[in-house]
Structures are given as structure tokens and as C-alpha cells.
N, C-alpha and C positions, 0 to 999 in steps of 0.2 A: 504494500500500500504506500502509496506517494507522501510525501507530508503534505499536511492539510490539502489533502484530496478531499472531494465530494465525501467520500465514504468514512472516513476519519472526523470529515464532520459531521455526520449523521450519527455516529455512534456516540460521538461528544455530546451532543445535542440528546441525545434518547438516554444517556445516563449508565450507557453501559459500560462506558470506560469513561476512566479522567488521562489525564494526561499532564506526566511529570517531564519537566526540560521538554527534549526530543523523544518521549518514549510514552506508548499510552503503556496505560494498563486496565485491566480487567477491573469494576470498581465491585462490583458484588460477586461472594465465593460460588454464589449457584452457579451463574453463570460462566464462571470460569472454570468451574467442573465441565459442564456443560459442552463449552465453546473452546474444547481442546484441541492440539493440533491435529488430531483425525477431521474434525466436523469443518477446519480451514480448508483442510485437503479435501476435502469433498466440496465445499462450498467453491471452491476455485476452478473446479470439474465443469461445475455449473455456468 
């Protein structure tokens, strides 16, 4: 993902990540269960 691409800002924006310096991160543990590097790799499929 680009920095501050469309997409980075959509997740920024929906709470699902915050974003330290240059680096987001996952803000809640569900979803970062969740939205493991399988569910990227599949989402990138898509």
C-alpha cells in the first residue's frame, strides 16, 4: 500500500488502524486477529 493512498485512508478514516510516524497499525486486537497476513494475501488475489 502507497503512503497515504486512497486505501490507507479509508482505513484511517473507519478506525481500523491508527497510524504511528510512517507505519499504520492495527488499532483493535479483533481485528488484527482477524486481518492476518493470510486474509492480505487473499485480499490482494482479489
Amino acid at each position: 500500500m502507497a503512503i497515504d493512498s486512497p486505501e490507507e485512508k479509508e482505513l484511517l478514516l473507519s478506525g481500523l488502524v491508527v497510524k504511528e510516524g510512517r507505519v499504520i497499525k492495527v488499532y483493535n486486537r479483533i481485528y488484527e486477529w482477524v486481518l492476518d497476513s493470510n486474509w492480505v494475501e487473499m485480499a490482494e488475489l482479489t
